[in-house]
LOBA-598756 format. One record per residue: residue in one letter; x, y, z of N, C-alpha, C, O in turn. Coordinates in steps of 0.1 Angstrom, whole numbers, padded with zeros to 4 digits, always signed. Each point is the difference from the previous one (the first is absolute). Example, Ala and Ser with C-alpha at 12.3 -4.5 7.8 and 13.67 -1.06 7.14 Angstrom:
<rs>
A+0132-0057+0078-0009+0012+0000+0009+0012+0000+0010+0000+0007S-0014+0011-0014+0009+0011+0000-0008+0011+0008+0005+0011+0001
</rs>
This chain:
<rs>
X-0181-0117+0198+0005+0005-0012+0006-0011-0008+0007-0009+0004X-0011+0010-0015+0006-0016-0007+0014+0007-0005+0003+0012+0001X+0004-0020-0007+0017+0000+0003+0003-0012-0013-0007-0010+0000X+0016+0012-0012+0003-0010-0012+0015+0001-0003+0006+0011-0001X-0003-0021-0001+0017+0000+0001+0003+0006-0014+0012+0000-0003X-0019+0004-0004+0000+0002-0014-0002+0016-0004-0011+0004-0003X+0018+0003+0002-0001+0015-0002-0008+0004-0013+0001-0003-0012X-0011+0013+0020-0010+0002-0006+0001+0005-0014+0010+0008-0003X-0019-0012-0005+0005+0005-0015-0013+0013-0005+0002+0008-0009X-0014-0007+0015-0008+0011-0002+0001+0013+0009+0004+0001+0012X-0006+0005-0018+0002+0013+0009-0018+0010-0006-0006+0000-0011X+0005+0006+0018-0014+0003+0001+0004+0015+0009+0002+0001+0012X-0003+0013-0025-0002+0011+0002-0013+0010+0005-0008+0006-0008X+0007-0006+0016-0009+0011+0009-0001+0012-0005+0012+0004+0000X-0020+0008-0007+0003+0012-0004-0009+0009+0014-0005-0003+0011X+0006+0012-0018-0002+0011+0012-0007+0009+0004-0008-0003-0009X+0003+0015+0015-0013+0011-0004+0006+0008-0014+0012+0003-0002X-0020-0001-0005+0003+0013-0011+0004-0009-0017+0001+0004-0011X+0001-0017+0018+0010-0007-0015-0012-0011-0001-0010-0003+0007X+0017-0005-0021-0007-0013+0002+0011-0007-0001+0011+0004+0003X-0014-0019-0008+0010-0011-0001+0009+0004-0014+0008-0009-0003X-0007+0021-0005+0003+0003-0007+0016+0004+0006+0010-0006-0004X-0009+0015+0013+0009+0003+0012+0012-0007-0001+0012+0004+0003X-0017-0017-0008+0014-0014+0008+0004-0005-0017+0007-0009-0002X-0012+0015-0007+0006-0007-0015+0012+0002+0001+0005-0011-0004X+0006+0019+0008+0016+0000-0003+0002-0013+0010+0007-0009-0005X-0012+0007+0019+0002-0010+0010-0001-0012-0005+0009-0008+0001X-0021+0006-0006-0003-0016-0010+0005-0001-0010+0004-0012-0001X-0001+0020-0009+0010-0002-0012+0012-0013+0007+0001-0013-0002X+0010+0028+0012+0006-0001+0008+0002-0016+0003+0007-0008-0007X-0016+0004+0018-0003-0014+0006-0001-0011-0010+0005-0011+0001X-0013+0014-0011-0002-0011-0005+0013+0002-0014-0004-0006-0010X+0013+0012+0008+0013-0001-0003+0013-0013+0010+0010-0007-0003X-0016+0009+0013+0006-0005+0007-0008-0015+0004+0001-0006+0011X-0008+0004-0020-0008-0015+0000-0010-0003+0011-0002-0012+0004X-0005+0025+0003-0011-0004+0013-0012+0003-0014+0000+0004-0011X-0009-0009+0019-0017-0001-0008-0004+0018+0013-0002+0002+0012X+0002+0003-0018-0007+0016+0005-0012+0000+0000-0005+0001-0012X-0003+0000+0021-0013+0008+0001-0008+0009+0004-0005-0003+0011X+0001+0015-0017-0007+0012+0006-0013-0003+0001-0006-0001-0011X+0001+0000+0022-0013-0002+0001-0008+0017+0003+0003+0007+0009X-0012-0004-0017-0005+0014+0003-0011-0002+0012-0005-0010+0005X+0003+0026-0003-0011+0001+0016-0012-0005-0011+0002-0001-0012X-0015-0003+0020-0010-0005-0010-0006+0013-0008-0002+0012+0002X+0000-0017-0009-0004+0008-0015+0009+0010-0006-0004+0010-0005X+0015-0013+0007+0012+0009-0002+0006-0007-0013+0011+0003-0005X-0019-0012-0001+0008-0008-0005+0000+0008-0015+0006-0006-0009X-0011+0019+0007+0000+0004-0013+0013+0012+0004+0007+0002+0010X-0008+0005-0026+0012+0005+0000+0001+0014+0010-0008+0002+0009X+0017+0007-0011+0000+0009+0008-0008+0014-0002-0004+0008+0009X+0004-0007-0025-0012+0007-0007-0012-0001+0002-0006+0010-0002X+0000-0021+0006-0015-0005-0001+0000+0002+0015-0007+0010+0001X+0009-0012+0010+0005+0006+0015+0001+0013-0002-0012+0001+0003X+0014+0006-0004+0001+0015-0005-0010+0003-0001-0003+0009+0007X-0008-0013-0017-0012+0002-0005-0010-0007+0006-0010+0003-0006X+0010-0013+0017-0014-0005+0006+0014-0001+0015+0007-0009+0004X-0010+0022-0001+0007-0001+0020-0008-0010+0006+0007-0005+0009X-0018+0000-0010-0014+0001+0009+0008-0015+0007-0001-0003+0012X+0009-0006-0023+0001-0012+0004+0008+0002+0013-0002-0006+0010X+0012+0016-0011+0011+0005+0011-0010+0002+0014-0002-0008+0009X-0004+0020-0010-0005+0006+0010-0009-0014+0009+0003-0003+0012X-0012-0004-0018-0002-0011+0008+0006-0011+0005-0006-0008+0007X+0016+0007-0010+0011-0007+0007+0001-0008+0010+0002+0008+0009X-0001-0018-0003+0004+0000+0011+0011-0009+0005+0002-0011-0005X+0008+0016+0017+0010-0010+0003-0007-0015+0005+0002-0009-0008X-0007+0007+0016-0001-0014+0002-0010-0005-0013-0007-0010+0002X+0007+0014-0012-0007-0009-0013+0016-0004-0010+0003-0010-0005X+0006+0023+0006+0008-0002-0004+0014-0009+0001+0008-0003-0009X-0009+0001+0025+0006-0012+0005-0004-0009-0002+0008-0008-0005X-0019+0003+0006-0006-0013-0007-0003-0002-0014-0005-0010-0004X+0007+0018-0003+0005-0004-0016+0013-0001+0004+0002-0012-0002X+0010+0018+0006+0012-0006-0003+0001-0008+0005+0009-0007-0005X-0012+0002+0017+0002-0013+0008-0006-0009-0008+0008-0010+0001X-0019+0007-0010-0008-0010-0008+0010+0002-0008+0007-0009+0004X-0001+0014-0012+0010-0001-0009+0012-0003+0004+0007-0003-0010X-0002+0002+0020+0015-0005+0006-0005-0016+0004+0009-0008-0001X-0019+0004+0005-0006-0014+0007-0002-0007-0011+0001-0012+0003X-0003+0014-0015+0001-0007-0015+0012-0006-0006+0000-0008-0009X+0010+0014+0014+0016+0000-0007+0005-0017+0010-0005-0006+0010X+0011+0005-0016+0003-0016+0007+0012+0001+0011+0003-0010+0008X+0001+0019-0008+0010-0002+0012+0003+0022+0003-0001+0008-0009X+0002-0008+0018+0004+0012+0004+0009+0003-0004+0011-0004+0001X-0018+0020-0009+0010+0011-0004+0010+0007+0006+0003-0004+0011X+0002+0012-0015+0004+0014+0008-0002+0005-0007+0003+0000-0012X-0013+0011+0022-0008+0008+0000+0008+0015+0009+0005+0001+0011X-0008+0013-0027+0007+0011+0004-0011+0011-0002-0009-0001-0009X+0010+0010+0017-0014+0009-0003+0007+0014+0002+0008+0001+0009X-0011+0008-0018+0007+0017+0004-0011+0004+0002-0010-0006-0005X+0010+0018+0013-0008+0013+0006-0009-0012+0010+0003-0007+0009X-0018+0011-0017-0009-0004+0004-0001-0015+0000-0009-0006+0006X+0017-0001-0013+0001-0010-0008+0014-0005+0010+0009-0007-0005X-0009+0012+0020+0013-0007+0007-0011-0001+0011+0002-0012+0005X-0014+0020+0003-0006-0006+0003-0011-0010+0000-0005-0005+0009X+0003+0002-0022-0008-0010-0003+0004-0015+0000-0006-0010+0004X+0023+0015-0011+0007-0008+0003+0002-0009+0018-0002-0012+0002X+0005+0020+0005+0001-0002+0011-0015-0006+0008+0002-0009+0008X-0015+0013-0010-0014-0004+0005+0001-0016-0011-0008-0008+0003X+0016+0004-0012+0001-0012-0005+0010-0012+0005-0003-0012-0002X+0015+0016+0010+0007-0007+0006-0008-0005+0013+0000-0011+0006X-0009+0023-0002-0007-0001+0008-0009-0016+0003+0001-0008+0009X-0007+0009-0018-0006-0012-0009+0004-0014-0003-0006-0010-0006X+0021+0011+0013+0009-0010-0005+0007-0004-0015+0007-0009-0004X-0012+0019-0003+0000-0001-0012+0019+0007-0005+0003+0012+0004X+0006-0022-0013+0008+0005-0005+0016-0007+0004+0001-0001+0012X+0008-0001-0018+0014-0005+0005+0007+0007+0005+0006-0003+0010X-0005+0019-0018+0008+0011+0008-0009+0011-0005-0008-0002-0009X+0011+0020+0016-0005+0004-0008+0009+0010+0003+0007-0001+0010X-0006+0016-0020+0004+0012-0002-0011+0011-0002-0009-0001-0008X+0012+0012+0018-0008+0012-0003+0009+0013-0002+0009+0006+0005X-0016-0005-0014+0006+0013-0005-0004+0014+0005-0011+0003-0004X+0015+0006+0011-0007+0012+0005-0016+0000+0005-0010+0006-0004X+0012-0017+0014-0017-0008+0002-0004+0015+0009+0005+0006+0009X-0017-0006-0015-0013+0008+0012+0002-0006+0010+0006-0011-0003X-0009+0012+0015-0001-0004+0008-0011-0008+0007-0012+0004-0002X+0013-0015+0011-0013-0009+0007-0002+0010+0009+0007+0010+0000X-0014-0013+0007-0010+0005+0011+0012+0000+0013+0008-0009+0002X-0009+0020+0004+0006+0002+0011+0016+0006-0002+0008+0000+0009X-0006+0004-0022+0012+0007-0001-0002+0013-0004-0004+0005-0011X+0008+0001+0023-0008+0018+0005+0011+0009-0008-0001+0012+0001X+0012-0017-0010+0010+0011-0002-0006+0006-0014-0005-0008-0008X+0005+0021+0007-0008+0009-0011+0008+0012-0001-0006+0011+0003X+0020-0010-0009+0011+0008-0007-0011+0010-0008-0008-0004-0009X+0008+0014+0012-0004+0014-0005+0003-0002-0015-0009+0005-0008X+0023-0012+0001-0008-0001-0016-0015-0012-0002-0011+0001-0005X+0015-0008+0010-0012-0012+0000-0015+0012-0002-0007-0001-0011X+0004+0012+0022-0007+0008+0003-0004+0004-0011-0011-0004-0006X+0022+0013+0001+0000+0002-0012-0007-0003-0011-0009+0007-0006X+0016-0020+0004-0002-0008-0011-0014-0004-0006-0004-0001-0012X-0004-0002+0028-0014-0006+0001-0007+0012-0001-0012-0002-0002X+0014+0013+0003-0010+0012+0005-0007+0001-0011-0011+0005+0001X+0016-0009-0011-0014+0002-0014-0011-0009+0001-0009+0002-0008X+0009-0012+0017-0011-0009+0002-0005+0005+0014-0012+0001+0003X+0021+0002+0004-0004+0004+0016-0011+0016+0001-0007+0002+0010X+0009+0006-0022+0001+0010+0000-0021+0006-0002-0007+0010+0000X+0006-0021-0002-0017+0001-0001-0010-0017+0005-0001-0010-0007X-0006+0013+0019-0006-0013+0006-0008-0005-0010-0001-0012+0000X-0007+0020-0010-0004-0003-0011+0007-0013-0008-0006-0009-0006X+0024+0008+0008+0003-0011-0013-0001-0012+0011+0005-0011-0005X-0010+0011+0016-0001-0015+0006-0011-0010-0008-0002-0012+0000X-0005+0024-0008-0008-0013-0007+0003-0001-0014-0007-0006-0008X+0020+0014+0006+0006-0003-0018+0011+0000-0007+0009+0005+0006X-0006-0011-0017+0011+0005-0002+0011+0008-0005+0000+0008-0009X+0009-0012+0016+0010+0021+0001+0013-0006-0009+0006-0011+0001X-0004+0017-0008+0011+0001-0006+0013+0011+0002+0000+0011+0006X+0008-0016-0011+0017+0015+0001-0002+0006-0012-0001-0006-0011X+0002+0022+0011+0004+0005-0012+0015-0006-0005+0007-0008+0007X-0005+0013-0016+0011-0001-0006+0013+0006+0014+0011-0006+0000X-0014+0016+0009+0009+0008+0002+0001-0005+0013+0009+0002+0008X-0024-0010-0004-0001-0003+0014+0011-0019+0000+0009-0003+0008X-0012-0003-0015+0005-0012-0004+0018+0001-0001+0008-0007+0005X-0004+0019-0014+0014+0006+0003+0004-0003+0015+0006-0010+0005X-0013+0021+0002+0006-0003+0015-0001-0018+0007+0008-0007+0005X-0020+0005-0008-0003-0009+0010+0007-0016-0005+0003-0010+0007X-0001+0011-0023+0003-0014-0003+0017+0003-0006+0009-0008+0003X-0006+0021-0010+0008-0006-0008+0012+0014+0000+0006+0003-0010X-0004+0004+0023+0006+0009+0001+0016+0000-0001+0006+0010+0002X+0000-0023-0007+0015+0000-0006-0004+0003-0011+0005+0011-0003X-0011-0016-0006-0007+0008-0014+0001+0015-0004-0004+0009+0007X+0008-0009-0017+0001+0017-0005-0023+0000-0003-0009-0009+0000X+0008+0018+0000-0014+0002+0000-0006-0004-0017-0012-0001-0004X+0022-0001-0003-0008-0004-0014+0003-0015-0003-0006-0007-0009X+0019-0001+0020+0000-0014-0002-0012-0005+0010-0003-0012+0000X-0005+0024+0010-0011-0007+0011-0008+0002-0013-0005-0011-0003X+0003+0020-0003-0017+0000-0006-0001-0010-0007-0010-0007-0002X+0024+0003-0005-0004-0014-0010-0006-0012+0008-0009-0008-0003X+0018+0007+0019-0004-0011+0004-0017+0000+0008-0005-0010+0005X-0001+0024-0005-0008+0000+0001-0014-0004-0011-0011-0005+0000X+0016+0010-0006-0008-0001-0015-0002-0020-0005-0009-0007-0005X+0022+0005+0009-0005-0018-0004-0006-0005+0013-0010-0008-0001X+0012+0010+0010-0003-0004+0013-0011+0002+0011-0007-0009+0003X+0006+0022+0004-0006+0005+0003-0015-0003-0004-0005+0002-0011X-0002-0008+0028-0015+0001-0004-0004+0008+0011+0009+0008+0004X-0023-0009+0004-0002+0007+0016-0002-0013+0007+0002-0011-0004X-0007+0014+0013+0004-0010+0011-0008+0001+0012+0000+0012+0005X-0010-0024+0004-0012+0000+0004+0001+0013+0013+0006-0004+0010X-0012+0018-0009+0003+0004+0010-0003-0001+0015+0004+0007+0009X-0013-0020-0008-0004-0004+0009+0014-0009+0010+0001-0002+0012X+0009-0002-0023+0009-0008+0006+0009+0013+0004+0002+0001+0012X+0000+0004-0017+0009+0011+0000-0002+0006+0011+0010+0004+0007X-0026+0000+0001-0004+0004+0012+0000-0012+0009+0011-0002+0004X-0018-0006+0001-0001-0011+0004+0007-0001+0003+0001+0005+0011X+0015-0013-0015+0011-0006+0000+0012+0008-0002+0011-0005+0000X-0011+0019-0001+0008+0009+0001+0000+0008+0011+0009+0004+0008X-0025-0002-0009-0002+0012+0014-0002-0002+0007+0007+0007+0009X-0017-0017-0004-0012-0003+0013+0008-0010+0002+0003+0002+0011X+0003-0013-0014-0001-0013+0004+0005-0006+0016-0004-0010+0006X+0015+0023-0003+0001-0002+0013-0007+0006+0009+0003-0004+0011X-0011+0012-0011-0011+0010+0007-0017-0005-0004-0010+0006+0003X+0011-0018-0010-0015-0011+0005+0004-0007+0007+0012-0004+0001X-0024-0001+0004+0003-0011+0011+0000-0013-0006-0003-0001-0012X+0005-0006+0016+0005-0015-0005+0005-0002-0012+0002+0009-0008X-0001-0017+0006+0007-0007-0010-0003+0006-0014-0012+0000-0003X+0019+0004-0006+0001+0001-0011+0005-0007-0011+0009-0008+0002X-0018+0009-0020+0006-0011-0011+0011-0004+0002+0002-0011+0001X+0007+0021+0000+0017+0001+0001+0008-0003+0012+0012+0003+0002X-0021-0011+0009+0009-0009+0014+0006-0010-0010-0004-0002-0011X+0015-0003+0018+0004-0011+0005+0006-0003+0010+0007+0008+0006X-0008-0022-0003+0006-0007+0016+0017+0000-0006+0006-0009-0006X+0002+0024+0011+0013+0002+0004+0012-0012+0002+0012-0002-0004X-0021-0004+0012+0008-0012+0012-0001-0015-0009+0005-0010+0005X-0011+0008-0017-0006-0011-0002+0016-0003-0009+0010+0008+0000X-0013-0022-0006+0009-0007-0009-0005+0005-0013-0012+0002-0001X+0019+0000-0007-0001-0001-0018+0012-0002-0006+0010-0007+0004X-0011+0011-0014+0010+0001-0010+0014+0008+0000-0004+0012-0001X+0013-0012+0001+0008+0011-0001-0002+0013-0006-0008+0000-0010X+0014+0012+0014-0008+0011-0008+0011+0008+0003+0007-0002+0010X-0004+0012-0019+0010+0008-0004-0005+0011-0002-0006-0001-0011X+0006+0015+0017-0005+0011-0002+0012+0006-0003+0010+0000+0007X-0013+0008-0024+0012+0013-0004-0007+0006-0001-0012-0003-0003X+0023+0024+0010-0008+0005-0004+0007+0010-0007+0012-0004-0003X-0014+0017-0001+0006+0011-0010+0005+0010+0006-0007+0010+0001X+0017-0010+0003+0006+0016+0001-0011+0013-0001-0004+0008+0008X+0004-0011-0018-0003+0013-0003-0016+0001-0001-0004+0011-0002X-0007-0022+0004-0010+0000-0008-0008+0007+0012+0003-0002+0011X-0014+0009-0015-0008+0011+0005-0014-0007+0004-0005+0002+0011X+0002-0006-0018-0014-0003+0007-0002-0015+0007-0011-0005+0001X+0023-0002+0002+0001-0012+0012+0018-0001+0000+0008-0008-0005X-0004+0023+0016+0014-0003+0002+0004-0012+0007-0008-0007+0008X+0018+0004-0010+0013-0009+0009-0010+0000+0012-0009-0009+0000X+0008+0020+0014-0005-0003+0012-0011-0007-0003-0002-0008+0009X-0007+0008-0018-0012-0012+0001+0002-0014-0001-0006-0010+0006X+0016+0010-0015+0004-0010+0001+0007-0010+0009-0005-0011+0002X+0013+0014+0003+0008+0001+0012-0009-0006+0012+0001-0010+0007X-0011+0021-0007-0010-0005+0015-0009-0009-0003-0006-0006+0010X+0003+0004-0022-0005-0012-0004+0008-0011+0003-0002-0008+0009X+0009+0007-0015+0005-0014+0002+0009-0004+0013+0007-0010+0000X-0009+0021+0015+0005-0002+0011-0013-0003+0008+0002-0003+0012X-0015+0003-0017-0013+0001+0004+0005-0018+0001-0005-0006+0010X+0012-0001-0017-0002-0014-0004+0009-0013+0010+0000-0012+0001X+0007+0024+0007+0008-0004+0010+0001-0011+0008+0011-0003+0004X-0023-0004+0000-0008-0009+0007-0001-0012-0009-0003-0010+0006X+0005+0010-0020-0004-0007-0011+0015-0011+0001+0011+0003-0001X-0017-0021+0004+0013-0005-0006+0005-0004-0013+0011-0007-0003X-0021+0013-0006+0008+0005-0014+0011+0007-0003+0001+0009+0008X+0007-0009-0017+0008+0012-0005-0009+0013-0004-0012+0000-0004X+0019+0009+0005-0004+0015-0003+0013+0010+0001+0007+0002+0010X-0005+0002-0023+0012+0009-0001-0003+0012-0011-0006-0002-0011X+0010+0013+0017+0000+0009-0008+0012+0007-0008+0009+0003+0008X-0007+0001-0020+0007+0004-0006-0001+0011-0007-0010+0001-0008X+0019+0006+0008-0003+0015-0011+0010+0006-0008+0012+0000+0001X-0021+0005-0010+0008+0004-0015+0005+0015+0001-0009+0009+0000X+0020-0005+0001+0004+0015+0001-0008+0005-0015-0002-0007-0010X+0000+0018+0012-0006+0007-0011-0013-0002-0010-0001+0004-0012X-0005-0009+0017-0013-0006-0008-0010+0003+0004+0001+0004+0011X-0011-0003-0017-0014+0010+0001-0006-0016+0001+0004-0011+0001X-0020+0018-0002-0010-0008+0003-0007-0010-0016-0007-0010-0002X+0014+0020-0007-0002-0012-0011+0015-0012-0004+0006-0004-0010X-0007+0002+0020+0014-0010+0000-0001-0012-0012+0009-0005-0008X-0023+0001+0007+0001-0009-0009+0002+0005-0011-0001-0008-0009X+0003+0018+0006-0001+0003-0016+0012+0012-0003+0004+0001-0011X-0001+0004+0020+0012+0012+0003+0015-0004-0005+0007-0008+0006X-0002+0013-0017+0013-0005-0002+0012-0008+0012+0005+0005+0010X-0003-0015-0015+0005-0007+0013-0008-0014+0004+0005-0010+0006X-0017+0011-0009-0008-0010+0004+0003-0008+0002-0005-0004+0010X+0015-0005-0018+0005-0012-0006+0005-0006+0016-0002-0011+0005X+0011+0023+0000+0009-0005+0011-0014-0006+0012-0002-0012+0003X-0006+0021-0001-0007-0002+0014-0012-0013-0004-0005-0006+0009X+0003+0002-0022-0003-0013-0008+0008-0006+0004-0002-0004+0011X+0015-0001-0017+0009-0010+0005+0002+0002+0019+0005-0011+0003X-0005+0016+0004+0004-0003+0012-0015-0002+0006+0000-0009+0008X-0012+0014-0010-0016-0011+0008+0006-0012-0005+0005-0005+0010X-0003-0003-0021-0002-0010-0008+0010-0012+0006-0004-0011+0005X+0017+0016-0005+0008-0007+0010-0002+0000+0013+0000-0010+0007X-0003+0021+0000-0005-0005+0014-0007-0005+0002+0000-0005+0012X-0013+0002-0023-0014-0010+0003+0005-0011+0000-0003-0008+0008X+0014+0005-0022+0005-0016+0002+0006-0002+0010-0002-0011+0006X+0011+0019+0000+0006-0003+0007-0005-0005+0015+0006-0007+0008X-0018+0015-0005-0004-0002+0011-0014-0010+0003-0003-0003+0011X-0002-0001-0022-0010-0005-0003+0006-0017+0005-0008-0008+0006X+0017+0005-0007+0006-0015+0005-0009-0003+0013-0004+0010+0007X+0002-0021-0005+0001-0003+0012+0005+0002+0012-0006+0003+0011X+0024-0006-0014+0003-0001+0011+0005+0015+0002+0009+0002+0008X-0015+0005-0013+0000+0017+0003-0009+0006+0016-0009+0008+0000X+0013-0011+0006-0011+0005+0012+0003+0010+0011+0010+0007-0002X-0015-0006+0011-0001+0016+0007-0002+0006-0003-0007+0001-0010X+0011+0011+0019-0005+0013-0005+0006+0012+0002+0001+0003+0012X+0005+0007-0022+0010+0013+0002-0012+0011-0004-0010-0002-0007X+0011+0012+0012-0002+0012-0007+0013+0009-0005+0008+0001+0009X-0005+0004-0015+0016+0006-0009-0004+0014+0004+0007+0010-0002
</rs>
């Protein structure tokens, strides 16, 4: 893992299933107020807006995670010195299959999906996914949240007409094959899946928060994620926000759970930062 006595000044946002890089504009505002160089890099071909996504799914549904790790990894390996690197939802495991990689100074996940081999599956989670789960047909397309399904699953501190707005700028669908794959089956195929990683290995520091309250990747996912890491002589700690749903980045409040990834990446990103806790 390379290591710079110099605290990192880029920071490189991860977005997540259902959103694009559009997700993290209050975050980058935010950051680069505070003089870092911000960058959202989109999944590939994501790079148009959220309207034009809306209207050609086709790019979503063919999808794939290991294409999509190696565009963001080609895009982190360009930057001259290592980021910290934060990814929410879907966008905390990608995050994490990138540390993997050696790639990154510190990183933060925000209500991350989970890697491969973390069996815990909270009856909202169930829930939440069952609109993709709910027909073997969407393994080859993609599924989107109504208005009312997106309520529960992203943004349930929300009164139901501050969710539709945030659905209305936000909201796209999302590849259903990852959603089965890597939601359903992943621990009931045999070998290895997109979404392993070596547990026990060295990386980067990594900080998993998770939400109180958020429904479709509670607190326990989190939690067992990042105790999966136990073996790791990296840092790994987790931390959680009383009362927050699963749209944390954008959920009134935001600001706070922004400033505290931000300082713990500096903080931990040092060198002479080492070991390893789980919180």
């Amino acid at each position: 893992m390379s290591t710079h006595a110099a605290s990192p000044d880029t920071i490189v946002l991860v977005h997540g299933l259902w959103v694009t890089p559009r997700s993290w504009e209050g975050w980058k505002a935010h950051y680069e107020q505070k003089g870092y160089r911000v960058l959202t890099p989109a999944y590939p071909g994501f790079e148009i807006e959220v309207e034009q996504l809306r209207e050609n799914p086709d790019i979503i549904a063919k999808l794939t995670v290991p294409e999509t790790v190696d565009h963001l990894a080609g895009f982190i390996e360009t930057l001259d010195a290592p980021p910290i690197i934060m990814g929410h939802s879907f966008g905390g495991t990608l995050t994490q299959l990138l540390l993997a990689r050696g790639l990154g100074a510190a990183a933060v996940v925000m209500d991350s999906a989970p890697t491969e081999g973390v069996r815990v599956t909270p009856l909202s989670q169930a829930r939440s996914l069952f609109p993709a789960l709910k027909n073997p047909a969407n393994l080859h397309k993609a599924v989107g949240f109504t208005q009312e399904e997106f309520h529960y699953a992203f943004t349930n501190t929300l009164s139901r007409e501050e969710s539709d707005k945030v659905w209305e700028r936000y909201a796209i669908a999302a590849p259903g094959n990852w959603v089965w794959v890597y939601g359903l089956l992943a621990n009931f195929t045999p070998g290895h899946q997109d979404t392993w990683v070596d547990y026990s290995a060295d990386r980067a520091p990594l900080l998993f928060i998770g939400g109180e309250k958020d429904h479709i990747i509670p607190p326990s996912v989190n939690k067992s994620n990042a105790k999966h890491y136990h073996k790791s002589p990296a840092i790994t700690e987790y931390y959680e926000f009383a009362g927050r749903d699963h749209w944390t980045c954008g959920a009134p409040g935001w600001e706070a759970v922004a400033d505290y990834a931000l300082e713990w990446a500096l903080a931990n990103a040092a060198p002479k930062v080492r070991g390893q806790q789980v919180g």
